[in-house]
N, C-alpha and C positions, 0 to 999 in steps of 0.2 A: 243609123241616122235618126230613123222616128225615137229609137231609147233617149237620143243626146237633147233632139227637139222636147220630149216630154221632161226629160231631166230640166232644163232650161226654163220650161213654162210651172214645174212647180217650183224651182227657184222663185220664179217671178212671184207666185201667189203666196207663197211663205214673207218673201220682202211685202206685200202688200199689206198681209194680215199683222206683219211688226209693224207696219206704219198705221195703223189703225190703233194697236193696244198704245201708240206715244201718241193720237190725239188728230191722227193727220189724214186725210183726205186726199185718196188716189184715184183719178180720174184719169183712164186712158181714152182719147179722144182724136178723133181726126182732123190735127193741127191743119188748119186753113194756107195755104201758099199761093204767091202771087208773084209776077215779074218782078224783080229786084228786089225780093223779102223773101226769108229765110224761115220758117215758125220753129222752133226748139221748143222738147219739154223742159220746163220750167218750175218752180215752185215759188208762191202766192200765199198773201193772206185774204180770204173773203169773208166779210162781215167776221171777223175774229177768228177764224178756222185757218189753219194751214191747210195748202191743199198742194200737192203736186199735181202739173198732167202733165202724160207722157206721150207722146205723138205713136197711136197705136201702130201706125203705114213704119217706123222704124224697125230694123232688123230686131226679133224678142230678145239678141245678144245685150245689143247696144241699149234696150228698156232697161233689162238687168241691169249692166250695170254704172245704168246713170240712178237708176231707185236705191242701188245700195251705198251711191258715193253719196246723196240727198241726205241719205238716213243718217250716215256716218260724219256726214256734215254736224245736224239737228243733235245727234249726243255732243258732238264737240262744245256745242253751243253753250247747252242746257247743263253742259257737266255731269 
């Protein structure tokens, strides 16, 4: 279980460090939640910068792979 956990967390930091050499800004943060509001990671432009955050309180499965579907988005995009 701790191999599958570490396998999983360098996934995460390898997707982090390709979203950095495409220009992107990853920010894992403890999404805010309140009665009848949901917060989801998301990706943002700020002052010019893309940036994703990722709700860090998420299962590290479900960071994975919402960073990799983001990434996989942003080449679609850009071609």
């Amino acid at each position: 279980m701790a191999q599958s956990k570490n396998r999983i967390e360098s996934r995460l930091q390898e997707l982090i460090n390709n979203a950095k050499r495409m220009n992107i800004e990853v920010r894992t943060e403890k999404l805010l939640r309140e009665v009848g509001y949901r917060a989801r990671s998301g990706r943002c432009r700020v002052n010019g910068q893309d940036v994703i955050l990722i709700d860090r309180d998420a299962p590290i499965g479900e960071q994975v792979d919402f960073l990799a579907a983001e990434l996989e988005e942003h080449k679609a995009r850009i071609g």
